[in-house]
N, CA, C and O atoms as CSV, one atom per row, in Angstrom:
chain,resi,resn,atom,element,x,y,z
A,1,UNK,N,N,151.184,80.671,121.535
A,1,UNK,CA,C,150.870,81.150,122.861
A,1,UNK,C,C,149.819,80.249,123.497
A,1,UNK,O,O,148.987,79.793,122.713
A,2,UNK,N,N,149.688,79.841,125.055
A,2,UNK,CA,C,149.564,79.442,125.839
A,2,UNK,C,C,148.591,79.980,126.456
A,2,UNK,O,O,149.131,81.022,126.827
A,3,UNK,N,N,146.954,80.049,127.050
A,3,UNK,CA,C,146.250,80.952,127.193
A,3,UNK,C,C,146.013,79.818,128.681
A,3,UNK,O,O,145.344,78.810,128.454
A,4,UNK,N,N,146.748,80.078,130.636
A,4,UNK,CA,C,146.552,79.047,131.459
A,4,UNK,C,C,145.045,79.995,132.566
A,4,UNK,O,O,145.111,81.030,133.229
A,5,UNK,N,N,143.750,78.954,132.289
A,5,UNK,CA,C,143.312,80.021,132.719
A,5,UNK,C,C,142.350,79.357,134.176
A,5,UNK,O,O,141.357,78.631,134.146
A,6,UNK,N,N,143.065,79.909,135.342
A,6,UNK,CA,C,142.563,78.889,136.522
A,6,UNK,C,C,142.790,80.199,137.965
A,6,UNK,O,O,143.672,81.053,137.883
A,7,UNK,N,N,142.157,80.142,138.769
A,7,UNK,CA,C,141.853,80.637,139.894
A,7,UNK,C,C,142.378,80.782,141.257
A,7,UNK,O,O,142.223,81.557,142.200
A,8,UNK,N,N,143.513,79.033,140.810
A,8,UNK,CA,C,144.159,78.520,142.361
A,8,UNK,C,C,145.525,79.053,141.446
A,8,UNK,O,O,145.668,78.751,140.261
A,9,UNK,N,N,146.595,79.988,142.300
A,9,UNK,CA,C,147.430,80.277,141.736
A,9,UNK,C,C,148.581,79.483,141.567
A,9,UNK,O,O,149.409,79.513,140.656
A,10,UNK,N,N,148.520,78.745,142.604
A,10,UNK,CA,C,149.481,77.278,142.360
A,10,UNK,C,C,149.571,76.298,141.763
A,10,UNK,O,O,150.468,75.479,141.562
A,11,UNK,N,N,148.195,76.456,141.369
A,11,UNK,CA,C,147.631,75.379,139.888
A,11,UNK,C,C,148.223,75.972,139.285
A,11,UNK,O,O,149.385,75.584,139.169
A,12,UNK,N,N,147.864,77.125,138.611
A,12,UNK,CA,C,148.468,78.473,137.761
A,12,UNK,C,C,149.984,77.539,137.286
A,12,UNK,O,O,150.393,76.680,136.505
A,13,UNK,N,N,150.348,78.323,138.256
A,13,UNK,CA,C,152.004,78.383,138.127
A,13,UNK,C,C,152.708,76.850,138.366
A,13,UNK,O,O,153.894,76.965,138.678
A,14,UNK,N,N,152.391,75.903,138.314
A,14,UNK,CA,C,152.639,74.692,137.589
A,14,UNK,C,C,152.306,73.812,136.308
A,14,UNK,O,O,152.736,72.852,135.671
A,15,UNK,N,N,151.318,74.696,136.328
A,15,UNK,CA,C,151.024,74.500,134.191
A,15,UNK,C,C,151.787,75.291,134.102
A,15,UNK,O,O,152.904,74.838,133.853
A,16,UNK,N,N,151.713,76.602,134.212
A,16,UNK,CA,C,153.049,77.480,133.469
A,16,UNK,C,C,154.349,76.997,133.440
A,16,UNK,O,O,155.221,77.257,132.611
A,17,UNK,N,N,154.409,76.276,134.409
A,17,UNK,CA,C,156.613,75.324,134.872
A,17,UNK,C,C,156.164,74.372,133.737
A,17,UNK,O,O,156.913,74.191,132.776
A,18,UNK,N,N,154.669,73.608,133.841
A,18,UNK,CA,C,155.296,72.502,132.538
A,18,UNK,C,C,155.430,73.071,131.423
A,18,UNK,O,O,156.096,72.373,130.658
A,19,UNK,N,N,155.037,74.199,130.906
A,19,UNK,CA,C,155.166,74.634,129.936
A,19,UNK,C,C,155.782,75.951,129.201
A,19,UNK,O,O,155.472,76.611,128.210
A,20,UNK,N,N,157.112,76.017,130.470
A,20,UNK,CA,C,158.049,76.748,130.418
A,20,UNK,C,C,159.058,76.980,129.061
A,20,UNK,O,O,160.028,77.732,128.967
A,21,UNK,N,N,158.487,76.081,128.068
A,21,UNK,CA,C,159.398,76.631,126.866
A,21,UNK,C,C,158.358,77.216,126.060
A,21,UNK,O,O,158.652,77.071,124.874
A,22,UNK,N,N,157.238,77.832,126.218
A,22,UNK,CA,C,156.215,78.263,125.354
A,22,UNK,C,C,155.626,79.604,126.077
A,22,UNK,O,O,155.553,79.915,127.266
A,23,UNK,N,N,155.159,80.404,124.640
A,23,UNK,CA,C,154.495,81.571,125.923
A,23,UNK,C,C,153.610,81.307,126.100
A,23,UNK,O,O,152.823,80.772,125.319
A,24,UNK,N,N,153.408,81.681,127.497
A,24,UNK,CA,C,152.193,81.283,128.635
A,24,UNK,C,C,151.595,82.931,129.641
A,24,UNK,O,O,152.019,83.579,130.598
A,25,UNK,N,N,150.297,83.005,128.601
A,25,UNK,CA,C,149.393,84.098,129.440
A,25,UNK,C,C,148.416,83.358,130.845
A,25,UNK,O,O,147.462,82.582,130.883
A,26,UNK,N,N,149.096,83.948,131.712
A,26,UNK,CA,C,147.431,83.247,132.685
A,26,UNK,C,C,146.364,84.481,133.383
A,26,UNK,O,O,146.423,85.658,133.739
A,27,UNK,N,N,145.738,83.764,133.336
A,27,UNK,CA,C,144.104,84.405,134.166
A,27,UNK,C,C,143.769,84.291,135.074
A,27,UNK,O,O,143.964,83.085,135.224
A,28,UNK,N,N,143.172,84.770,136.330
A,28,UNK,CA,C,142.510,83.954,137.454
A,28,UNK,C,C,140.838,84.029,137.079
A,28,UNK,O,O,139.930,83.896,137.899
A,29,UNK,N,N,140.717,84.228,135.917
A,29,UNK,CA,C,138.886,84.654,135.474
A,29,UNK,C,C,138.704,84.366,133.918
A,29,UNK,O,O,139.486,84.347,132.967
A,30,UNK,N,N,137.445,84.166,134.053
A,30,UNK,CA,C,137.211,83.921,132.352
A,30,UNK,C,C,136.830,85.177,132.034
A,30,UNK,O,O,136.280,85.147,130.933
A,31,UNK,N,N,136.876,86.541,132.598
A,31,UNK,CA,C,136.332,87.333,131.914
A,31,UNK,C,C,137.351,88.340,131.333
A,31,UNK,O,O,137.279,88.943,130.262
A,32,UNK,N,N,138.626,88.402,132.585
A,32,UNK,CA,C,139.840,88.495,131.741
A,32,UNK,C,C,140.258,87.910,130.180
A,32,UNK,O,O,140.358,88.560,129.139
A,33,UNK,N,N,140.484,86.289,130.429
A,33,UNK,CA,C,141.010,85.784,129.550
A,33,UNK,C,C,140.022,86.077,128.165
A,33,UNK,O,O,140.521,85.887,127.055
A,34,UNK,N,N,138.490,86.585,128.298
A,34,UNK,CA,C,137.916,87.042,126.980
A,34,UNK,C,C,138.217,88.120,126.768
A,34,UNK,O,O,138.657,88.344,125.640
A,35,UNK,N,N,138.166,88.695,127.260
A,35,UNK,CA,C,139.064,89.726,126.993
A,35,UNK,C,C,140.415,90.378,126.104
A,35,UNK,O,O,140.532,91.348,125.355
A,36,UNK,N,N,141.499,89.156,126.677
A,36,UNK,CA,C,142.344,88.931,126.327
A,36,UNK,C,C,142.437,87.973,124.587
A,36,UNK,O,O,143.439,87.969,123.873
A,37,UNK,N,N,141.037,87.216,124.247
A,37,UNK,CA,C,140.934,86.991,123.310
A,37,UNK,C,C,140.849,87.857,122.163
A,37,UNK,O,O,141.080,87.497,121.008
A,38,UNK,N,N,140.407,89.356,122.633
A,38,UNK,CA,C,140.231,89.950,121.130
A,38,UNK,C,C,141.633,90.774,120.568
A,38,UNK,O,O,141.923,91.251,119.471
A,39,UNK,N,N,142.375,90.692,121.926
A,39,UNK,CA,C,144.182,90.988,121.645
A,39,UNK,C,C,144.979,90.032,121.033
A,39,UNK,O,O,145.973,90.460,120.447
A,40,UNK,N,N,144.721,88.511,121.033
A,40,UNK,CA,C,145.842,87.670,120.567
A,40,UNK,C,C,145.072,86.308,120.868
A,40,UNK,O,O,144.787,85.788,121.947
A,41,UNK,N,N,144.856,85.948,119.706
A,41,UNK,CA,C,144.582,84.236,120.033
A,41,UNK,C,C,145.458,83.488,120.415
A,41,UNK,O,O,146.492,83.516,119.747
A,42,UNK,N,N,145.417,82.704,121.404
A,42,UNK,CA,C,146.128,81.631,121.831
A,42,UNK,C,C,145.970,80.238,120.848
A,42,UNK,O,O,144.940,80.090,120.190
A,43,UNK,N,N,146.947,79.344,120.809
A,43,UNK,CA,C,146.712,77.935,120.215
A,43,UNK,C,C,146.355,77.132,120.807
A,43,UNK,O,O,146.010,76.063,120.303
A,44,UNK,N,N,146.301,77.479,122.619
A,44,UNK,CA,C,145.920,76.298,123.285
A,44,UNK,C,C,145.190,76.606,124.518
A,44,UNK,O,O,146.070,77.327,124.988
A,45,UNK,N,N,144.673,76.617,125.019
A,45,UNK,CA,C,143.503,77.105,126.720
A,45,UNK,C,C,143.771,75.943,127.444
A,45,UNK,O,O,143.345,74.861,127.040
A,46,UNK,N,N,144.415,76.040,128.447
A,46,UNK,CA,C,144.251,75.020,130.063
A,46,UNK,C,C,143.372,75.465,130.655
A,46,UNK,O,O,143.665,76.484,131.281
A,47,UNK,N,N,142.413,75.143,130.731
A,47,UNK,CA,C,141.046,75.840,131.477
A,47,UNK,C,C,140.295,75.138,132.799
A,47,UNK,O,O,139.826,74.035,132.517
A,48,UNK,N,N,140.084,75.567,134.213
A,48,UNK,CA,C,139.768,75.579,134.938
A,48,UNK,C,C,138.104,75.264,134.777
A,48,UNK,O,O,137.610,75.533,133.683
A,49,UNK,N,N,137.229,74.701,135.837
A,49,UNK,CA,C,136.000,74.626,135.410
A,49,UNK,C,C,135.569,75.675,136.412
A,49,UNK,O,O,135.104,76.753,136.042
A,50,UNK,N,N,135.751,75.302,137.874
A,50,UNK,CA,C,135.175,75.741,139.210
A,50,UNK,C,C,136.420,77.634,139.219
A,50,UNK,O,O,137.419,77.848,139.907
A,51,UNK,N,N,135.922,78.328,138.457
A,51,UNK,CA,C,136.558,79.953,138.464
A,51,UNK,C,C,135.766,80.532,139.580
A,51,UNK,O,O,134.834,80.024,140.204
A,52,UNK,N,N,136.392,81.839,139.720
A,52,UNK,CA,C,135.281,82.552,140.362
A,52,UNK,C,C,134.216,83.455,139.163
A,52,UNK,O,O,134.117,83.254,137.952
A,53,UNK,N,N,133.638,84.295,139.868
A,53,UNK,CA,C,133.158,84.523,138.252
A,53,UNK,C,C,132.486,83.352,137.435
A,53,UNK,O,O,132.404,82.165,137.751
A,54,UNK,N,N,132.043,83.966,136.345
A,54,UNK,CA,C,131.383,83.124,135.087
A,54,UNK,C,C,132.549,82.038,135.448
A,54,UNK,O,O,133.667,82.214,135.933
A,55,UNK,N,N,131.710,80.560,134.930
A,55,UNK,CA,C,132.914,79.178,135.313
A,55,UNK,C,C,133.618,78.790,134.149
A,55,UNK,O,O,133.774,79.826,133.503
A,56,UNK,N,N,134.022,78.027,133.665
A,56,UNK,CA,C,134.683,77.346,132.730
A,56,UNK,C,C,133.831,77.202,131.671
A,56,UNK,O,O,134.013,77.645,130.537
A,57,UNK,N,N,132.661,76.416,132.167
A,57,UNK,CA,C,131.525,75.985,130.827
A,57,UNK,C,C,130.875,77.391,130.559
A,57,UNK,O,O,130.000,77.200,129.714
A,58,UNK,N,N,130.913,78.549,130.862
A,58,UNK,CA,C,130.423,79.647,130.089
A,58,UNK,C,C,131.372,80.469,129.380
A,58,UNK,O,O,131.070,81.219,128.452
A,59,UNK,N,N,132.723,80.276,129.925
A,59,UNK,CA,C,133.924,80.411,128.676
A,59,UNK,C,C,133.744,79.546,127.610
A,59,UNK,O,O,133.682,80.050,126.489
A,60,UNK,N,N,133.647,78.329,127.734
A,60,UNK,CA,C,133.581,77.251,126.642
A,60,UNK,C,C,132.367,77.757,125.732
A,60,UNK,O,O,132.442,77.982,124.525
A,61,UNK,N,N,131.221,77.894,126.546
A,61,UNK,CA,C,130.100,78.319,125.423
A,61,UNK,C,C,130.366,79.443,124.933
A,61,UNK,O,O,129.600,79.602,123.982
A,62,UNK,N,N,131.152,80.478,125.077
A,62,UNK,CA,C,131.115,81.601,125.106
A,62,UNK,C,C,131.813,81.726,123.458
A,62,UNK,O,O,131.402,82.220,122.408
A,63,UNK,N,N,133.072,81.002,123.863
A,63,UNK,CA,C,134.179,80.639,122.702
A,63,UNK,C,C,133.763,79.618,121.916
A,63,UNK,O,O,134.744,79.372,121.214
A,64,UNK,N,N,132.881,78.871,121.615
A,64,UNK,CA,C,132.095,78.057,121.169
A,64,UNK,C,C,131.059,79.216,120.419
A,64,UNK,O,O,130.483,78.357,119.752
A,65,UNK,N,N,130.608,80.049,120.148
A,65,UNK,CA,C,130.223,80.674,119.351
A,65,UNK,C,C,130.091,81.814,118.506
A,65,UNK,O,O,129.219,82.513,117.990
A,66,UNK,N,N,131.710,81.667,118.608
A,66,UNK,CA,C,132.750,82.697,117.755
A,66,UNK,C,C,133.474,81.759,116.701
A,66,UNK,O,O,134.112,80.739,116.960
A,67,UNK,N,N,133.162,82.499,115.067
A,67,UNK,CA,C,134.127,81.812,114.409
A,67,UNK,C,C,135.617,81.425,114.518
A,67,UNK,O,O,136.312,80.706,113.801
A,68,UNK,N,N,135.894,82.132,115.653
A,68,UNK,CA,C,137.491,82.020,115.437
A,68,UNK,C,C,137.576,81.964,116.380
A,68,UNK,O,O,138.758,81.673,116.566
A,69,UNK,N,N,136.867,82.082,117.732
A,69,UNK,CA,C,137.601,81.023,118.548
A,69,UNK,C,C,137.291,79.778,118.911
A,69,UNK,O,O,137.886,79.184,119.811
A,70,UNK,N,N,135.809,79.024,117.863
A,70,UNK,CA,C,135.850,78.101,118.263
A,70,UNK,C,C,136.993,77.142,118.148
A,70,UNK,O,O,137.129,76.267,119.002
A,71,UNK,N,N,137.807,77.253,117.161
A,71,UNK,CA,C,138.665,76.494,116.684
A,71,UNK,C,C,139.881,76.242,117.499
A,71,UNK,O,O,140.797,75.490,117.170
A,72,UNK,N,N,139.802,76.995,118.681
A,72,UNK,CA,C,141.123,77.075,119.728
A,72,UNK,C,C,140.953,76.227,120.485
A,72,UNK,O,O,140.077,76.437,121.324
A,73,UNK,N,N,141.745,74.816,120.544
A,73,UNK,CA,C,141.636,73.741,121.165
A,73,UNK,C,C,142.092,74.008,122.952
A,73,UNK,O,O,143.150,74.494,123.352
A,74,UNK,N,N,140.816,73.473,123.874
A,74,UNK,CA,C,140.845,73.945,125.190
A,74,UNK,C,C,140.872,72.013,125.723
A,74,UNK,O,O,140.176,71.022,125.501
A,75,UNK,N,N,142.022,72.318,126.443
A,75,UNK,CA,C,142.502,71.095,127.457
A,75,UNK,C,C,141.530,71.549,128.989
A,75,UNK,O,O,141.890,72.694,129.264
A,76,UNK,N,N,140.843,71.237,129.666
A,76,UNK,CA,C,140.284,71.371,131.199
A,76,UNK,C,C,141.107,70.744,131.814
A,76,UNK,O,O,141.629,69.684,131.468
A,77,UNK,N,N,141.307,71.412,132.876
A,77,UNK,CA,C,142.134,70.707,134.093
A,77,UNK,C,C,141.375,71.307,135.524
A,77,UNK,O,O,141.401,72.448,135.987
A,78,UNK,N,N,140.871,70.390,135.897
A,78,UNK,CA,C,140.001,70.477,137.318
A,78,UNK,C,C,139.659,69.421,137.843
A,78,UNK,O,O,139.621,68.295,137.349
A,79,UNK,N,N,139.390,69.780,138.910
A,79,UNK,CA,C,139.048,68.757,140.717
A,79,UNK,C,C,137.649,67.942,139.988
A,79,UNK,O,O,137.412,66.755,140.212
A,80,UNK,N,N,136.798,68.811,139.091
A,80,UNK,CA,C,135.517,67.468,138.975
A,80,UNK,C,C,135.538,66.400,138.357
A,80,UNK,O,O,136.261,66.239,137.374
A,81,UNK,N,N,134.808,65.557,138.791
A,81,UNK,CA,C,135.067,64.425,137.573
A,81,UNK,C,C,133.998,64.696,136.435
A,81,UNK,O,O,132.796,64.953,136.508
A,82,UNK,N,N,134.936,64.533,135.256
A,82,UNK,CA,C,133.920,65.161,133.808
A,82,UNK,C,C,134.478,63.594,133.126
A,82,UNK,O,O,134.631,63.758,131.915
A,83,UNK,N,N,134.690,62.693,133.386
A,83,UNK,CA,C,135.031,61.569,132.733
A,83,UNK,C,C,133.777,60.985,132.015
A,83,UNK,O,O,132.775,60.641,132.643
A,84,UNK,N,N,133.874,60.910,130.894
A,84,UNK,CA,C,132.523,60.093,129.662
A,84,UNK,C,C,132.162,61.408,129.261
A,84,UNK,O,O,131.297,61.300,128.393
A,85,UNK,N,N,132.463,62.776,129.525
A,85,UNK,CA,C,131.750,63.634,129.073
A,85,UNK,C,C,132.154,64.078,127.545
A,85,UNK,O,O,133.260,64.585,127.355
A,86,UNK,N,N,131.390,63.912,126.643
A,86,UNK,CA,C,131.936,63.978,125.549
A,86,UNK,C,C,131.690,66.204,125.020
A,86,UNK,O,O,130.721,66.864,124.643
A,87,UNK,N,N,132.796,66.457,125.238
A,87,UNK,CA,C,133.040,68.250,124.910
A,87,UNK,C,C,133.888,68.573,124.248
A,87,UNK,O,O,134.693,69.486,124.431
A,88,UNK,N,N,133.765,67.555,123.048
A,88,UNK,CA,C,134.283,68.024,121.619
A,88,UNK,C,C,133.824,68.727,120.779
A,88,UNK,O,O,134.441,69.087,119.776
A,89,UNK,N,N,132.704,69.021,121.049
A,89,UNK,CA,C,131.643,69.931,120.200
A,89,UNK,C,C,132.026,71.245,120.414
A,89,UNK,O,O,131.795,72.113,119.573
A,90,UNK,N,N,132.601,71.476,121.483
A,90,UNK,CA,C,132.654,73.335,122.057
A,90,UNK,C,C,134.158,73.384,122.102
A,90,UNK,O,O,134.525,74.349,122.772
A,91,UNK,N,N,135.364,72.523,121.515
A,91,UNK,CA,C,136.891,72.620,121.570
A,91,UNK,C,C,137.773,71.652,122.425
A,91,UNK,O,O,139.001,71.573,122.392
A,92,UNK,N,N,136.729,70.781,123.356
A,92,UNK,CA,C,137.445,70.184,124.037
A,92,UNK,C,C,138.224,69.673,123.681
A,92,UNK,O,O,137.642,68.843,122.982
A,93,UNK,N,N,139.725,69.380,123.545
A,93,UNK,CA,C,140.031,68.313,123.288
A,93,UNK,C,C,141.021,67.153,124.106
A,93,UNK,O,O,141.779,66.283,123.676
A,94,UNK,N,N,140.535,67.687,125.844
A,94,UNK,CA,C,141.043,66.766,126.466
A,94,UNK,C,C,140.495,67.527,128.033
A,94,UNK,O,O,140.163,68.650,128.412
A,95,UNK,N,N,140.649,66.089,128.649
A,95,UNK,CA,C,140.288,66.739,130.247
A,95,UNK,C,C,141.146,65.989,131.382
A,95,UNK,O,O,141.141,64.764,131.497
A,96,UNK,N,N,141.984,66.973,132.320
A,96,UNK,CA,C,142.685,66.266,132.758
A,96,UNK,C,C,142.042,66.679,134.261
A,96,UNK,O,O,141.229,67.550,134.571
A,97,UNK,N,N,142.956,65.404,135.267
A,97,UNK,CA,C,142.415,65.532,136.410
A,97,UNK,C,C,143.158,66.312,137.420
A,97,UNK,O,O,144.148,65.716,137.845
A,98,UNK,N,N,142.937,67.551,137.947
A,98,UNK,CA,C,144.088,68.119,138.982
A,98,UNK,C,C,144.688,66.811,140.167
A,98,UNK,O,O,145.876,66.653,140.448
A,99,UNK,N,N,143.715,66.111,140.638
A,99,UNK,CA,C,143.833,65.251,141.398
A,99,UNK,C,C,145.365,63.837,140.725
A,99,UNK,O,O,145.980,63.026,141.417
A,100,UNK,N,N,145.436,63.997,139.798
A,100,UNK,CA,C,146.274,63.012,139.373
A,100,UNK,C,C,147.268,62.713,138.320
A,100,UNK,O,O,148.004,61.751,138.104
A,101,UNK,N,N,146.928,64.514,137.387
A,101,UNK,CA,C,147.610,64.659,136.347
A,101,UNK,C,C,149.358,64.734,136.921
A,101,UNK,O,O,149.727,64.752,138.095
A,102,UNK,N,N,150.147,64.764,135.791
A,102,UNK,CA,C,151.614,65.191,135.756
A,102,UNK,C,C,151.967,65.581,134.848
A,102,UNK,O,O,151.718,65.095,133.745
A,103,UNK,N,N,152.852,66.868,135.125
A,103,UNK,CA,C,153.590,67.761,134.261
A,103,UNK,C,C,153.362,67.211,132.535
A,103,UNK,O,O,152.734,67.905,131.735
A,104,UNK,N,N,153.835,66.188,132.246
A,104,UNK,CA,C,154.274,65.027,131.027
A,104,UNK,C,C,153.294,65.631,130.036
A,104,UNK,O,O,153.545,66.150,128.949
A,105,UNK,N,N,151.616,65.376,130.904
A,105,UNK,CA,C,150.613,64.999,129.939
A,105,UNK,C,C,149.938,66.589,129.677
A,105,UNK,O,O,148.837,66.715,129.140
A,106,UNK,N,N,150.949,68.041,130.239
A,106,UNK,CA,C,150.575,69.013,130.398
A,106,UNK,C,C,151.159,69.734,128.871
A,106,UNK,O,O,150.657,70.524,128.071
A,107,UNK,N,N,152.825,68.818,128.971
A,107,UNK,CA,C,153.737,69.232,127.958
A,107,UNK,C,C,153.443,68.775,126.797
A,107,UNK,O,O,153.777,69.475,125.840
A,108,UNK,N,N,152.773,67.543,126.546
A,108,UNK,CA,C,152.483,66.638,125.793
A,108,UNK,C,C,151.246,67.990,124.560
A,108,UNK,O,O,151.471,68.457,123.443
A,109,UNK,N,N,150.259,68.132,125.341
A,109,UNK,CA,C,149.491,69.107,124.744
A,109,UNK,C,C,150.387,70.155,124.451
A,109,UNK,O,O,150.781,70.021,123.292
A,110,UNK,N,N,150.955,71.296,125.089
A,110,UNK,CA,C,151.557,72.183,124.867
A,110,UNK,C,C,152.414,72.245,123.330
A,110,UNK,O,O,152.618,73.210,122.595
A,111,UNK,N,N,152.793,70.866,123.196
A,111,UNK,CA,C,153.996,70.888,122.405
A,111,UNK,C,C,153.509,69.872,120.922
A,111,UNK,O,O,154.302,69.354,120.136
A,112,UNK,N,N,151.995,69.802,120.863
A,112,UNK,CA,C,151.740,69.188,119.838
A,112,UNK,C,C,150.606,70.842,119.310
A,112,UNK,O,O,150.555,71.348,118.189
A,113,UNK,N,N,149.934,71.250,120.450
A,113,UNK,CA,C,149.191,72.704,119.770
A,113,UNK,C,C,149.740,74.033,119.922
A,113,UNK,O,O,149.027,74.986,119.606
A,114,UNK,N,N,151.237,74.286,120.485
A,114,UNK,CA,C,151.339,76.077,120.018
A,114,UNK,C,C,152.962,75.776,119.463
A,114,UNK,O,O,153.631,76.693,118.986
């Protein structure tokens, strides 16, 4: 499972199309999607930075100090530039750019972590 968790619903629902052969829960909040963590771990988080609500980096810290969910590898996909930022420590294991990503590099993750 697929945990897509972002605010703009059209963002939303084009990670969900790339990753239409996998199940895919989405959120418009991080306080949902914690929520939703103590029902079913996901294998993979597309995570938004700029949410409403608590943002992205207080999901990350949040899940960053839980045994079990640190280990749930979180892809970011957002408008800022986080390039050189090294956020492997809290699950990162990739950051893509809304501004320039494509489907490919959405599926690419999807289909190597759930």
């Amino acid at each position: 499972m697929i945990f897509v968790i972002d605010d703009d619903e059209l963002m939303s629902r084009c990670i969900v199309r790339a990753c239409r052969d996998h199940e895919v829960k989405e959120f418009s909040n991080a306080i949902d999607a914690m929520k939703a963590l103590d029902e079913k771990m996901p294998n993979l988080v597309f995570l938004d930075i700029l949410l409403d609500g608590p943002d992205g980096f207080a999901l990350i810290n949040e899940m960053a100090s839980y045994t079990d969910t640190v280990k749930i590898p979180i892809v970011i996909v957002s408008s800022l530039d986080l390039e050189g930022k090294d956020l492997s420590p809290y699950g990162v294991i990739g950051i893509l750019s809304k501004d320039s990503m494509v489907p490919e590099e959405l599926l690419a993750y999807a289909n190597k972590y759930d």
